[in-house]
N, C-alpha and C positions, 0 to 999 in steps of 0.2 A: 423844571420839575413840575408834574403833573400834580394834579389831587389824586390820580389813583396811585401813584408812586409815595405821595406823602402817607396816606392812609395803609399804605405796603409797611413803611417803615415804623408807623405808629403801631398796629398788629404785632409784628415782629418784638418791639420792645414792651408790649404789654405784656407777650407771651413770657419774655423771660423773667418780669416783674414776676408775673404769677406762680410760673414752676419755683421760682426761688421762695415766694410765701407759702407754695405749698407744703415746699419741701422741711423750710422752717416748723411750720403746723407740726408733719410729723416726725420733726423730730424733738417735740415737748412730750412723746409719748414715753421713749425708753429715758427719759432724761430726770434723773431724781431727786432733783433741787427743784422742788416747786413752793416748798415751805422749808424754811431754815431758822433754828435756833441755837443758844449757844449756851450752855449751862458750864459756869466755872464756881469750882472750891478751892478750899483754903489752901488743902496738897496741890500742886504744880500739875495736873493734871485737868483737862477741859474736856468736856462733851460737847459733839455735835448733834443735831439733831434735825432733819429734813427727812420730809418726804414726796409724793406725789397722790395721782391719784389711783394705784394700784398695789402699792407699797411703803413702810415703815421702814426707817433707815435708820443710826447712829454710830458716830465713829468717836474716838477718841482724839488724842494728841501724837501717841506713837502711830498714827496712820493705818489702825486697822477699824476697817467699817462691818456692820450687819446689819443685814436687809432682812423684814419677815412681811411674806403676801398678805392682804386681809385677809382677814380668815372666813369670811362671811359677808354674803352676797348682801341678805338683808339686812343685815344689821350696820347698815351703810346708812346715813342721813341723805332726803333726797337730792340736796343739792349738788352731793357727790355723783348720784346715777345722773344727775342733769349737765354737768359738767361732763360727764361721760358721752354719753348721747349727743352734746350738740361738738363735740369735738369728731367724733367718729364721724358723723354727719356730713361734717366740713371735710374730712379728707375724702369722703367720698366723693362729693359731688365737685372738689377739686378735681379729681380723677376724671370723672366722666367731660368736666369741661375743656379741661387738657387734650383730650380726644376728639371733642367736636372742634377746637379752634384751628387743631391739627387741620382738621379735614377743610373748614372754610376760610381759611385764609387767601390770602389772594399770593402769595407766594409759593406755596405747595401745590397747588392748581391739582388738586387732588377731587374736589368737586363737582359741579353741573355750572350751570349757569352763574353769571355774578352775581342777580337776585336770591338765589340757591344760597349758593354761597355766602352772600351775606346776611341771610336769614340766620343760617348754621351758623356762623360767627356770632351774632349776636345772642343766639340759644348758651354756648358755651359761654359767652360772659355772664348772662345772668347766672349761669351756674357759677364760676367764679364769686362776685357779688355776694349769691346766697351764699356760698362755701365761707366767706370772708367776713361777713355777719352774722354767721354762729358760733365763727371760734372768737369773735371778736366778745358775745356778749358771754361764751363760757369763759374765759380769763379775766375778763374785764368782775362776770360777780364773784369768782374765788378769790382775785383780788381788793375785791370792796368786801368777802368776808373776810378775810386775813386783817385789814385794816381797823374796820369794827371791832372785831376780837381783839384787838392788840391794845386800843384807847378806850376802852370799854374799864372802866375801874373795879365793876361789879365781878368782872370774868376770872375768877381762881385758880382756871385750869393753867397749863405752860401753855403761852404767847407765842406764836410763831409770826417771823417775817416774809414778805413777799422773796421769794427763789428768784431765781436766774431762768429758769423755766416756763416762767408767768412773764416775763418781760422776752423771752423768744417768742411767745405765742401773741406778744401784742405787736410783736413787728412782722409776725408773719400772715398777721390777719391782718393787716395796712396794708400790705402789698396785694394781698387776694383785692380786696375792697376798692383800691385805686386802679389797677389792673382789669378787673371786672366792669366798673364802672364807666371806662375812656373804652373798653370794648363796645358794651351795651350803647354810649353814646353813640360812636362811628357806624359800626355796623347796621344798631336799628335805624339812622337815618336814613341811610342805603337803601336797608329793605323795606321801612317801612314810607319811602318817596317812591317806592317804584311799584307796588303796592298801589297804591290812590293813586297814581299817575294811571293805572293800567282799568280800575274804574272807573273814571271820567269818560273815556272812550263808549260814544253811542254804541248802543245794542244791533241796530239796523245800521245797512248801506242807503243811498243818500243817490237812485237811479237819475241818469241822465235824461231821462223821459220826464219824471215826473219833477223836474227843475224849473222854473221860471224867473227873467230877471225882470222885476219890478222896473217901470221908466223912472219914475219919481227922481229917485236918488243915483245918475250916472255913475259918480266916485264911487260910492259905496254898494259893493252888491250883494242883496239880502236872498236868501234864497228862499222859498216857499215849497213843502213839503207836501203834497192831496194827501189829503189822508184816508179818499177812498178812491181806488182806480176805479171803479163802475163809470163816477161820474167822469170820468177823464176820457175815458173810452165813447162816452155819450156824447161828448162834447165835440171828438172827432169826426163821429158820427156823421154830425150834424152839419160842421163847417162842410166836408164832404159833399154831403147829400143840394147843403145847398150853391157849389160851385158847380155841380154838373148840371144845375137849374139853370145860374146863368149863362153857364157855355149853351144849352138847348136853347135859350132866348136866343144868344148871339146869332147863330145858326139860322135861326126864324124868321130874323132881321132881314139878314144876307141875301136869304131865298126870296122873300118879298123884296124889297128893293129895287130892281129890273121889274118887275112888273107895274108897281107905281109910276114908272117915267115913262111906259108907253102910256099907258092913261094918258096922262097930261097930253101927251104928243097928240 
């Protein structure tokens, strides 16, 4: 088994990590237990009392419940519009990551290149990631105010417990966050070695002309680059100009020579 086969399988199992955190996320939205309290009297009768972050609920003991909307936008404390906000947030960009991981994965081959592709992968994990760190810190502070308010001795009002609600939303933001993050690792190694691998590569070619091997060093051969052909071309020149010198010498030699030995004679 390859590493592109392992990192096939690793994909694959993030992906289902994730759609299952996402899917938990939304489903703390229509879900009404996010706060729950229990108010009992003397008559054999109990109140319940929970609600979320869109609505007011209480039920009785004969099993009949009623639900009332807020009734007002502003008149909300911020931490409730902040809860709001970084929740929505998180399923969107679960969304959009779902769709890039679709497309860059190495099993759907729905892509470009595997550079491509594992850019796109790695973009949808950071969304993930992000997705995964916003619903993590909206549950995580309605849950440390539920707690506060609860051991707080000064606090008058009725005390509500942490819901069933707040603990779906802390598991389904562990999934986004572990998901997202074993994404981002695999992926941006990928893209981001292939990347620097693709910079390193000189700018220029490296002509056969302007090559030289050094004597010095046989084993080792260093190459030398001109860095202006003028002088190269000059050089040619030169050696040129002066081998058809000594071929004309040679020549000069030859034709005299026969004439020198009548002398003598």
């Amino acid at each position: 088994m390859n590493y592109r086969t392992v990192v096939m399988y690793i994909e694959i199992g993030c992906f289902v990590v994730c759609v299952s955190g996402w899917i938990l996320v939304c489903s703390t939205m229509p879900t009404e237990i996010w706060t729950w309290s229990e108010v009992s009297s003397i008559v054999l009768t109990t109140s319940n009392y929970f609600s979320n972050l869109w609505k007011d609920c209480v039920s009785d003991s004969t099993g009949m419940s009623d639900c009332k909307g807020i009734p007002s936008l502003f008149a909300l404390s911020w931490d409730i519009h902040m809860c709001r906000a970084l929740i929505i947030t998180s399923i969107i960009l679960a969304f959009f990551g779902s769709i890039l991981v679709l497309v860059g994965m190495k099993c759907t081959k729905l892509g470009g290149s595997e550079i491509i592709n594992a850019r796109v992968t790695f973009a949808g994990g950071m969304n993930y990631l992000v997705s995964g760190l916003c619903s993590m810190v909206a549950f995580s502070f309605f849950g440390n105010k539920l707690r506060a308010e609860f051991h707080d001795m000064h606090f008058k009002e009725q005390k509500f417990e942490i819901g069933v609600g707040v603990y779906i939303g802390w598991g389904g933001s562990t999934f986004l966050v572990v998901g997202g993050l074993l994404y981002s690792i695999f992926a941006g190694k990928e893209g981001c070695n292939s990347s620097s691998d693709g910079k390193q590569q000189p700018p220029y070619r490296i002509s056969e002309a302007n090559i030289v091997l050094t004597p010095e060093a046989p084993v080792k051969q260093t190459y030398v680059v001109s860095s202006q052909r003028t002088e190269g071309g000059q050089s040619r020149k030169s050696r040129a100009s002066s081998d058809s010198q000594a071929s004309n010498v040679s020549e000069i030699s030859r034709k005299t020579k026969p004439f020198a030995t009548n002398a003598y004679v």
